[in-house]
N, C-alpha and C positions, 0 to 999 in steps of 0.2 A: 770386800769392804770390811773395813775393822767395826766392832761394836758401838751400838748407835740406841739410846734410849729415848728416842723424842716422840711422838705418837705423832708425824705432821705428814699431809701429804706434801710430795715434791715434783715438779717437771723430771721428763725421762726416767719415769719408773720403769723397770724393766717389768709391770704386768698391767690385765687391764682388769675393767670390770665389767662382766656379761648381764644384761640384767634381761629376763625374758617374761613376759607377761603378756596375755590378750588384749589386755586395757590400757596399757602404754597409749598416750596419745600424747608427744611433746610438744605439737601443734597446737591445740585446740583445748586440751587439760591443764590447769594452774597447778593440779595437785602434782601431775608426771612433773613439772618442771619442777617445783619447787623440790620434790625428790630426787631431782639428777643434781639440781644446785650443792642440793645437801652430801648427794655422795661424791662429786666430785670437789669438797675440801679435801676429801681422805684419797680419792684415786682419780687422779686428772681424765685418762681416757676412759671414757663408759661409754659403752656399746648398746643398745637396746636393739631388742627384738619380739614380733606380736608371733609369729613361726616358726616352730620348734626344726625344721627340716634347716631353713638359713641360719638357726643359732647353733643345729651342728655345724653347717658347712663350714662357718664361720670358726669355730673352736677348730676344727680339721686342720684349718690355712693357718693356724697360729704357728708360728716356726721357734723362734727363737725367746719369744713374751710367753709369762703364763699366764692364768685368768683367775680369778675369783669369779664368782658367778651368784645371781641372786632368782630366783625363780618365781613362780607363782604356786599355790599349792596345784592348784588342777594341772598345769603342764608341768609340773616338777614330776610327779608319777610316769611321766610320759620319756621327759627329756635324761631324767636322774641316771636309769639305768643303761644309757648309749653313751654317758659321758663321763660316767662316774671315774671311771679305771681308765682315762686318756691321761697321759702326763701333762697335757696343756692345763688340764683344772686342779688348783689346790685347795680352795674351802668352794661347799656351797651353801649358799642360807637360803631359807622357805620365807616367803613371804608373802601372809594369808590372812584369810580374816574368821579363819577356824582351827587355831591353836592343837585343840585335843584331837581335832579327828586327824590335820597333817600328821601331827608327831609320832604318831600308829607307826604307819609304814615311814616315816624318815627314820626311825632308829635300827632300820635295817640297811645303813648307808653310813661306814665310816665318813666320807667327810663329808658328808653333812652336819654342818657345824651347830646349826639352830634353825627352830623355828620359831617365828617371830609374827608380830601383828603393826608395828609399827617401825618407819624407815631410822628415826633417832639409835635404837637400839640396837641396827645391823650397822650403823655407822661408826660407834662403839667398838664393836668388834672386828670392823673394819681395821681400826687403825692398830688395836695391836696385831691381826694379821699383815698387815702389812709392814708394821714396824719389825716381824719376825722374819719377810720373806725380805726385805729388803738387803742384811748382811751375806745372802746368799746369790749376788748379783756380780761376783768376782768371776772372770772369763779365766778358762781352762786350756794350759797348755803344757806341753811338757817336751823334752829333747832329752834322751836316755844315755849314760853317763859313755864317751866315746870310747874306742879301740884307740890303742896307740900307734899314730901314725896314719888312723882314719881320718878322709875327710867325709862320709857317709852321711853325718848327722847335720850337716850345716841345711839342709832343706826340710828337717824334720820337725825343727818347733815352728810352729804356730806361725805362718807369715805375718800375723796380725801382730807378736809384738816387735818383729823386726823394725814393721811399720812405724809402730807406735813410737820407738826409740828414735827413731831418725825423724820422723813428726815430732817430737817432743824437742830435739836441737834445733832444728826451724824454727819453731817456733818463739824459740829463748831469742833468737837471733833478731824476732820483726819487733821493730820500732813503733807500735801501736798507740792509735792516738783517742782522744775523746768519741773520736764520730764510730769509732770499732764499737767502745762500749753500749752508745745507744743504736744501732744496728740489732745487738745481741738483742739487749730491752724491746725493741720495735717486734721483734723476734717472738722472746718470752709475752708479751701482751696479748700476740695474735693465737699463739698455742694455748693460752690459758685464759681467754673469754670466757665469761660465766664461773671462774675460779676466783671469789671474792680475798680471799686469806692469800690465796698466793702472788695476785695481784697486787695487793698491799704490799708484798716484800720486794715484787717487781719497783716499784716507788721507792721504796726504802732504799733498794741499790741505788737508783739515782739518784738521791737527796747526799744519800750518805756514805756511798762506797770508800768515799776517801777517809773518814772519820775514823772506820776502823782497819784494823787487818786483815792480809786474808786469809790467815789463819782463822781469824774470827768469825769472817764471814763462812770460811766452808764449815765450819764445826754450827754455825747459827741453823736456826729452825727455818729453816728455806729450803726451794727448791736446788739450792744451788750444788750439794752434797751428791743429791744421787741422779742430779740431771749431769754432771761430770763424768761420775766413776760409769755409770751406764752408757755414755758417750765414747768413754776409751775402751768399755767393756767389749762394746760392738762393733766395736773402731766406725763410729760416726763421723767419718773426717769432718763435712759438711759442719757437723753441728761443733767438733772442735775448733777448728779454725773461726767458728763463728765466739767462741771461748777463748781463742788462742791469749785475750791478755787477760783473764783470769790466770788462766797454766802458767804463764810466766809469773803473773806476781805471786801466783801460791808457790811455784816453784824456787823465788830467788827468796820470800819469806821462811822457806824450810831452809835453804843451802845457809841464811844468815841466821839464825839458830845454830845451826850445826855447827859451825865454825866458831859461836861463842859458847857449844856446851862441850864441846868433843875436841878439838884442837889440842894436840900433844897426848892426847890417852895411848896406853899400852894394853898388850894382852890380859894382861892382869883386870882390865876393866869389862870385859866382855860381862856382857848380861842379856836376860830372858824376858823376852817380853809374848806374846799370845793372842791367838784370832782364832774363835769360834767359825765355823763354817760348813754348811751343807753341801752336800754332791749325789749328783744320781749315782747309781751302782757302778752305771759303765764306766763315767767320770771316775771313780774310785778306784776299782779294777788299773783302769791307765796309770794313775797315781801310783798303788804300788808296784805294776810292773817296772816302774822309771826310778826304783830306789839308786840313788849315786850320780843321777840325770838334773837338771837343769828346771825349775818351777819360778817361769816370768809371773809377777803381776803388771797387768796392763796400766791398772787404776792408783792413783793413790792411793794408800794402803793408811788406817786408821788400826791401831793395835793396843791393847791392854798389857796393863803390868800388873795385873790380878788374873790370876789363873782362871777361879772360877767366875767369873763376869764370862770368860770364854767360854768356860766349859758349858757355862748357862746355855749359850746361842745353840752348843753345839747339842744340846740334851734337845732343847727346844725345837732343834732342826728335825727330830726323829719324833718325837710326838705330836708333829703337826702337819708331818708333809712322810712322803715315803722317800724322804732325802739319807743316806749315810750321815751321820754328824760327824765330823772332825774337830779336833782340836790340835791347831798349828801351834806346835813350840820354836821358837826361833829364836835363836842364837844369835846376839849380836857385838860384833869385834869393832869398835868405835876405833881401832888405829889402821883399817884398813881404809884404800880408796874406794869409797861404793855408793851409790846411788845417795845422797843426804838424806837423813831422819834427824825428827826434833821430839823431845818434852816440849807437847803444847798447853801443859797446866795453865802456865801463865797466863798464855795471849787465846786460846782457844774461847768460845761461848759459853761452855760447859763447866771451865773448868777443872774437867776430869785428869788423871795423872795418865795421860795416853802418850803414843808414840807415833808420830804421823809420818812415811816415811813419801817421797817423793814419787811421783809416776816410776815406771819400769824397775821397780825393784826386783833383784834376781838373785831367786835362793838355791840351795843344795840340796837334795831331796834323802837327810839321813832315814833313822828307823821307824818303822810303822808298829805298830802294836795295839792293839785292843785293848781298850778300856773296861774295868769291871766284867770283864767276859761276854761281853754285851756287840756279838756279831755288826749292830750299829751304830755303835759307838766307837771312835777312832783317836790315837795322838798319833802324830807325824811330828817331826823333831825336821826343823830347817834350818838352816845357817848361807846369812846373806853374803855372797858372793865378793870376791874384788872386780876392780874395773879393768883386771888383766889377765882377767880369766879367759883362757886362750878358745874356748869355745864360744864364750860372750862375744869378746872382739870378732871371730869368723864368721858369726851371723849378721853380722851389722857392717861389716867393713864393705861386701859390694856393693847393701844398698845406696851406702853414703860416698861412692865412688859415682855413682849413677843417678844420684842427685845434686849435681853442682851447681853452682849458680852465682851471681856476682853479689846478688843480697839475697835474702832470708825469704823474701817473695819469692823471685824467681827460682829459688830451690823447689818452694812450696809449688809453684809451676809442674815443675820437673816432677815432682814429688806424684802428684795427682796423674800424671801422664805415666808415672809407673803402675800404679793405680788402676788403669786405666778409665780414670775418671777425665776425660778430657772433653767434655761438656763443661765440667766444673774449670776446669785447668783455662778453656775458652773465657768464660764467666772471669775468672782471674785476671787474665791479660788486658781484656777488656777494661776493668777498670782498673788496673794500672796505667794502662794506657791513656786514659782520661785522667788520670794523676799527673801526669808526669809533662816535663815541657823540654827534658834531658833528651836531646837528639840520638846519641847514640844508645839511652835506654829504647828508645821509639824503634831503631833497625831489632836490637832485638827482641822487642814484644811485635812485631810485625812479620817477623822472620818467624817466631814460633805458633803467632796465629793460621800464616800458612802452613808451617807442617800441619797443623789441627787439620787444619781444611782438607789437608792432601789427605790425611789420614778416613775421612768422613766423604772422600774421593769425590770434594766440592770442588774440582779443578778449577776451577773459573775461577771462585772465589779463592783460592790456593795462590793462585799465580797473582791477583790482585796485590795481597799481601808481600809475597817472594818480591814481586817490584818495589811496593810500598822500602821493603827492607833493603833494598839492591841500592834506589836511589839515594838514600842515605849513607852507605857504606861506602857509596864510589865516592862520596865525597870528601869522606872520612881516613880511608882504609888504601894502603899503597895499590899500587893497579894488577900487581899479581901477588893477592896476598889471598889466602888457604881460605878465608872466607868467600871472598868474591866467586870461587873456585865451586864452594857451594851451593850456592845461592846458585848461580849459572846453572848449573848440572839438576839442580830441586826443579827449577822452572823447564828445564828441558825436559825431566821427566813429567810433569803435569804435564804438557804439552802434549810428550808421548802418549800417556793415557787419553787424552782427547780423539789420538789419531791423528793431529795438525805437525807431521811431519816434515815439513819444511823448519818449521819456527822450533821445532824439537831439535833437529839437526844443527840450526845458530847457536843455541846454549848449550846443546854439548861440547864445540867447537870451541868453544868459548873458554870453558874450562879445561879442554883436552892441550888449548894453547897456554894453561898459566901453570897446566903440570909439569908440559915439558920445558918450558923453562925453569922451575923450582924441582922437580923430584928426578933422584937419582934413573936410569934407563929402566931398572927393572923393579919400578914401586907399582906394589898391586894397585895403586888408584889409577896410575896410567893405564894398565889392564884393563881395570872397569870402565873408562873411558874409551876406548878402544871399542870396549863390546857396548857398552851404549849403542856407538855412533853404527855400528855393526849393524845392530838392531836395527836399527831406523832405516839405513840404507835397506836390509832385507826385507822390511815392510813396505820398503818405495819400490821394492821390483828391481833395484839397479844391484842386481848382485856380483859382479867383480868387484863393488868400490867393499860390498858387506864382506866378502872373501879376503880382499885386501886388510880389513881389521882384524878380523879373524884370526888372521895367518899374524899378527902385531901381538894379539892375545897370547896366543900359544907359544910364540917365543919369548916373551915374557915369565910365563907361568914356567916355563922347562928349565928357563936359568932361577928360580925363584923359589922352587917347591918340590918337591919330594915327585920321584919319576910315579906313584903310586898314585898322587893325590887328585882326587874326585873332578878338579877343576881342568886337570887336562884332559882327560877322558869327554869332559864335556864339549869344552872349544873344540876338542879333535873331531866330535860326534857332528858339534854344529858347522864347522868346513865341510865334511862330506855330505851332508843335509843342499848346502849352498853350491859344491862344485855337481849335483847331479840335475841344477834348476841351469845352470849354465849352456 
């Protein structure tokens, strides 16, 4: 995330706050509440704990969040030195009601930040820590510059931004209405109860989302900034999709910028813009090994045109965390095709002379070199990519092959089922399908509910649906048309898995009679059809009719396929399996 000076807390921060004491009572104590209210203006999720053994286990299970942590003096001695040197903890503060005797032994604990006597003053320094951990919330990936003539690398970057990119064209695509926005709101209210200030801005979107832009709004002192970039950071589908018409209008607000600031530039306009930023060592390490390689941002990307504003984050990243500081130089060619960025001076909150560039922006990893001689201190030199960058295009092309769909929904469908999120993908159809009164959208959000099902091996409920979709297609759809074909053969297979062999048998039949009038003798679906009906026969005991398929398969596969190929070897194995039951 590019550089951010606002001291405010936000939804979807990527850390929490541990707070451990014996006298926590949020039940029963006015004083524990009014201290959790106080510190979750500055960090939404706060944690407590009266047991030093569950506030490790708990710091243990952190995976991908880090923690700030606040202690008591008496279990801070206890808890300090088992947690001190974990990477999940970045500050800890003491908080006691005996200043001089904690501060003894806390000053033998680099991050022990302070010791303190009252909650005001840890909330203080709450907010610039977390205003400083905040710019270090950019997810990490890389793909290392290719061999010519390799296709090796197309599985190497980060599936999370391949994701992200072809999430991000869905999403441009869905026609999003009023009832999206307050779903989100419905959303943000139930995650941020007992967050006075944030819930303010919660209202404020809905009074006034239209009034400004959203330029305005992401750059505004709200949660909306880093409850985003932390959403694509982690690839939050769930909670993007629940954003999906924010992404779009920040997204068509930056492309209509660019096209009034940049249209018609040449090379000669190329300019430097800058992003401070932290990394752990290993994160670094990866970084330069990938010098000439491919560096996705997931998130929209907020950048400076003053060097040191960067340099600042990136000094800052090193004296306050045991992060590498970097300082990202990047190069940008306004007469290439590439991901859109704007000067959001004008229309930003701030503003500040920044350069905001659009989700999946994708740079070129030039030179690495050390700053001031300072082992932790870093510039890296980037240069953002074209959109014909033959390695960009090869990462993204299958998944959007594999994500088709007739609107922007059902992509999104599909999308989630690559995913393999198809609880959510179910949850989807489901209320399209309550949407909609479009007959032939209904065969196919019925047809895809049952594959769900089939997939979740709810046969029952599988074939419900496969009907639900059949009966609308037949009425729809010529009588041997390649759907029908399917649908027959899907419900025959539920069937099959049931074991209900007869009724398995009618719908492979079904389909075996619409191939051989549409596909040529030797199309492998006729094969597969063939060994179906094979199947079924073999598990009904009548094995001359399963032989008879068989022997339909294997001539098929020998005019078809390579005398080597895995598949005759098979059907050959399963004839002789069947001629010794004979």
């Amino acid at each position: 995330m590019g550089p951010r000076q606002q001291p405010h807390a936000r939804l979807g921060q990527n850390f929490r706050l541990v707070w451990l004491d014996g006298s926590i009572d949020e039940t029963n104590n006015d004083d524990s509440r009014r201290c959790i209210t106080q510190l979750r203006q500055v960090v939404n999720n706060v944690n407590t704990f009266i047991n030093v053994d569950e506030c490790i286990e708990f710091i243990n299970g952190l995976k991908e969040e880090k923690a700030f942590m606040i202690s008591s003096g008496a279990l801070g001695q206890t808890i300090v030195p088992v947690v001190h040197d974990k990477p999940q903890v970045i500050t800890i503060y003491i908080f006691c009601g005996n200043k001089t005797h904690h501060e003894k032994w806390a000053k033998g604990w680099s991050k022990i930040e302070g010791v303190y006597t009252g909650i005001a003053p840890i909330c203080e320094a709450l907010k610039k820590a977390t205003q400083d951990c905040e710019p270090n919330s950019v997810s990490v990936s890389f793909v290392k510059k290719a061999e010519t003539g390799s296709h090796e690398n197309l599985d190497q970057l980060d599936t999370s931004f391949t994701y992200t990119q072809i999430l991000k064209e869905i999403l441009l695509t869905i026609d999003f209405q009023p009832k999206h926005m307050s779903d989100f709101l419905t959303y943000c209210r139930e995650k941020l109860a007992g967050n006075t200030a944030e819930l303010e801005n919660v209202e404020k979107i809905k009074k006034e989302y239209n009034r400004h832009q959203p330029i305005w709004w992401y750059t505004y002192k709200s949660f909306l900034y880093s409850m985003l970039n932390t959403a694509l950071c982690k690839m939050e589908v769930d909670l993007i999709i629940k954003m999906g018409f924010f992404v779009r209008d920040l997204h068509n607000h930056i492309a209509e910028l660019h096209a009034e600031q940049y249209d018609g530039h040449h090379h000669s306009d190329v300019f430097t813009v800058y992003l401070g930023q932290g990394f752990s060592q290993t994160e670094f390490e990866q970084l330069k090994q990938k010098q000439g390689g491919l560096f996705p941002f997931n998130n929209f990307l907020l950048t400076s045109q003053n060097p040191d504003v960067s340099l600042d984050f990136a000094r800052r990243a090193i004296n306050t965390s045991n992060l590498v500081g970097v300082l990202f130089v990047m190069n940008i060619d306004p007469s290439i095709s590439a991901t859109p960025f704007a000067n959001v001076a004008k229309v930003s909150y701030t503003e500040k002379e920044e350069i905001l560039f659009s989700m999946c922006s994708v740079f070129r990893i030039g030179q690495v070199k050390q700053i001031d001689k300072n082992d932790r201190l870093w510039q890296v030199d980037l240069t953002l990519t074209s959109d014909n960058d033959p390695q960009l295009y090869a990462l993204t092309k299958r998944m959007r092959e594999e994500t088709k769909g007739s609107t922007g929904w059902h992509r999104l469908g599909q999308f989630m089922i690559k995913l393999g999120q198809v609880n959510k993908a179910e949850e989807l159809y489901q209320t399209l399908l309550n949407q909609t009164n479009n007959e032939s959208e209904k065969g196919y959000l019925f047809y895809q509910l049952g594959w769900i099902k089939n997939s979740q091996k709810k046969y029952a409920e599988a074939i419900g649906f496969y009907e639900k979709s059949l009966g609308i297609w037949q009425k729809t759809l010529p009588p041997n048309h390649p759907d029908l074909a399917t649908s027959y053969s899907n419900i025959g297979s539920a069937y099959d898995n049931m074991r209900e062999y007869p009724k398995a048998l009618s719908y492979y039949e079904k389909t075996l009679g619409i191939y051989q009038k549409t596909l040529p003798a030797n199309h492998p679906d006729l094969a597969t059809s063939y060994n179906n009906i094979g199947e079924v026969y073999y598990h009904m005991g009548e094995y001359s009719k399963a032989l008879s398929n068989y022997e339909r398969v294997s001539d098929i596969w020998q005019r078809s396929l390579a005398s080597d190929h895995p598949n005759i070897k098979n059907v050959r194995d399963r004839i002789e399996i069947v001629k010794k039951k004979l």
